[in-house]
N, C-alpha and C positions, 0 to 999 in steps of 0.2 A: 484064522490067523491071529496070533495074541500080540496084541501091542507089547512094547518093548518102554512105553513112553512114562513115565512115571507122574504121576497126579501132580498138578502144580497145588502149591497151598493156598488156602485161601486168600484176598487180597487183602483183605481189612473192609471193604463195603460191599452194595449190593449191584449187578448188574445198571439197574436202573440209575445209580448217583456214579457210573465210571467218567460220566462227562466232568463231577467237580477234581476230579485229580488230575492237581499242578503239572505235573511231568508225567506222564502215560507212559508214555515211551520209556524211558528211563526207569520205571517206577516194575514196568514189566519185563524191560530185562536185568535185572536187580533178582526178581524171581527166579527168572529160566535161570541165570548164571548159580542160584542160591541151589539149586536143583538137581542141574544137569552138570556141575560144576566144571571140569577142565574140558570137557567134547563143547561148553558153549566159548570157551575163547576166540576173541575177534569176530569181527561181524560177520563171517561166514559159518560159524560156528552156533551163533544164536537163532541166524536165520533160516540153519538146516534144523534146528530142536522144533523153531514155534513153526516150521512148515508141517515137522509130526506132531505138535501138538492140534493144531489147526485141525488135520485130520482127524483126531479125537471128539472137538468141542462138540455141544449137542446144542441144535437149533434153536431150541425154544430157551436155551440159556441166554442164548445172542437174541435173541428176540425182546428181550428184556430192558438190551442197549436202545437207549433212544434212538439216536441214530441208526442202527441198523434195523430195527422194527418199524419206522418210517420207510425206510429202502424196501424192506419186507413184503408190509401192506401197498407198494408202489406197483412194486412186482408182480404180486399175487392180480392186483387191480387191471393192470397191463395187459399179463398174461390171460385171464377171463373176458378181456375184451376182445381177445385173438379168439375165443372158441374156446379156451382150454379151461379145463375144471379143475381145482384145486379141493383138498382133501377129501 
């Protein structure tokens, strides 16, 4: 099945520094709106784009975010303590 979702542009930084941006929120849907232009009007709008864009991102891109590569290695840590093997 071919995604429909179009590539957001890059952000201006790298994964790793998304913790120093002021306004995130704001900063990201500035983006989607830049983008997906009148389907992201009002908040139902943006939050039906970044649900398919969501579905797109690639792991190891997110992994990169502080925050979420912390929760990552948590997971992964948790989950092998249960019996389960990871990669």
């Amino acid at each position: 099945m071919r995604s429909r979702v179009r590539k957001l542009p890059e952000p201006g930084f790298e994964p790793e520094r998304v913790h120093s941006v002021l306004r995130p929120k704001e900063e990201f849907e500035a983006i989607v709106r830049q983008v997906a232009g009148r389907k992201a009007t009002g908040e139902h709008g943006v939050r039906d784009y970044v649900i398919r864009v969501g579905a797109t991102v690639q792991i190891d891109v997110l992994r990169r975010v502080p925050a979420f590569k912390d929760w990552w290695d948590e997971m992964i840590e948790a989950l092998e303590r249960l019996g389960y093997q990871h990669g």
